[in-house]
N, C-alpha and C positions, 0 to 999 in steps of 0.2 A: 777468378771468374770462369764459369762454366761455357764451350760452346754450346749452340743450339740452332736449330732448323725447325721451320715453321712454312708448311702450305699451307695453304686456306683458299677455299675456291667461291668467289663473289657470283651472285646471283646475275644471269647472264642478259637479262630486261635491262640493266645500268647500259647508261651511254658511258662515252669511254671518259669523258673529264669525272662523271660518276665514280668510275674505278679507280681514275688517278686519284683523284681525294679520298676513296677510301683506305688504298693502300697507303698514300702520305700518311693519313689520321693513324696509323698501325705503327708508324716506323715511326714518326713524332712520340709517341707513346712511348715506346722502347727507349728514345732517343733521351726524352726527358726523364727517363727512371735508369740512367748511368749506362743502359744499355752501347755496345760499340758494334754499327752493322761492320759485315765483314762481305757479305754479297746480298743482291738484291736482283732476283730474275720473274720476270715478264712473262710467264709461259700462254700468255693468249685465251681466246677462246678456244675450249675445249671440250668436246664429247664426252659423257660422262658413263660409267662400265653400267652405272646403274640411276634407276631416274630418283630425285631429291627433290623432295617440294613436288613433285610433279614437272621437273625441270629435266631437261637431256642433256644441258651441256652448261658449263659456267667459264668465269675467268679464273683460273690460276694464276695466284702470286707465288714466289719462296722466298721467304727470308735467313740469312745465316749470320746471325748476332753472337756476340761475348755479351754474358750477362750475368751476374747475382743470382743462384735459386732464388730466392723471394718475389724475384718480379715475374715471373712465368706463370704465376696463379692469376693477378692481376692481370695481366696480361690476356691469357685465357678466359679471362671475366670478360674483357672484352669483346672478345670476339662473341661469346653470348649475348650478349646487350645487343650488338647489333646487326640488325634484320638484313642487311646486306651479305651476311655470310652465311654462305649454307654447310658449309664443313669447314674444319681446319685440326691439323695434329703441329704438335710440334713434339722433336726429339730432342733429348741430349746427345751431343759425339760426341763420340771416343776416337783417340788418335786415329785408330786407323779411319773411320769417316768422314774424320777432318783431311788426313791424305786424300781419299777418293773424294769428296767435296772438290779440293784445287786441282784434282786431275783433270775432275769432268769440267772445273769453269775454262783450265786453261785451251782443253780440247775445242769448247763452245767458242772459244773467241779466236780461234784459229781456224771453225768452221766459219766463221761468220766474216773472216779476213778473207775468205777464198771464194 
């Protein structure tokens, strides 16, 4: 199994139980197609470099899953289907991203202890 990262940034009108179910509906998807999350981050409302939809600023999620090539097209189907997302990429890492991945969570959670 492959790692993988995945932003997607939700159209910023959602209320925030909005958001939680959408991101749920993401991760349940992965979840039920063998996928194994590895981190799950929150990045908030955010300003956006440029406007989308005619939109300035959305919610960012990230996901960093172990998963199957094959589920990554589906998956990406998804996020097309629905209208709540206004962008989303996902990569493959390579060891060294998967290093700098655990650097910066353990960094965030040691910002977040202080």
């Amino acid at each position: 199994m492959n790692q993988y990262e995945t932003v997607f940034i939700l159209n910023p009108v959602l209320s925030d139980d909005q958001v939680k179910e959408a991101v749920k509906k993401f991760e349940d998807f992965l979840t039920s197609r063998g996928a194994k999350m590895v981190a799950k981050e929150d990045w908030g409302l955010k300003k956006l470099a440029y406007t989308i939809e005619n939109k300035k600023s959305g919610f960012y999620s990230l996901f960093q899953f172990e998963a199957p090539g094959e589920v990554i097209n589906d998956f990406e189907v998804e996020f097309r289907r629905d209208e709540r997302v206004m962008r989303y990429l996902t990569v493959k890492l390579d060891k060294y991203a998967i290093e700098w991945a655990e650097k910066r969570r353990v960094k965030m959670s040691n910002k977040a202890k202080a």
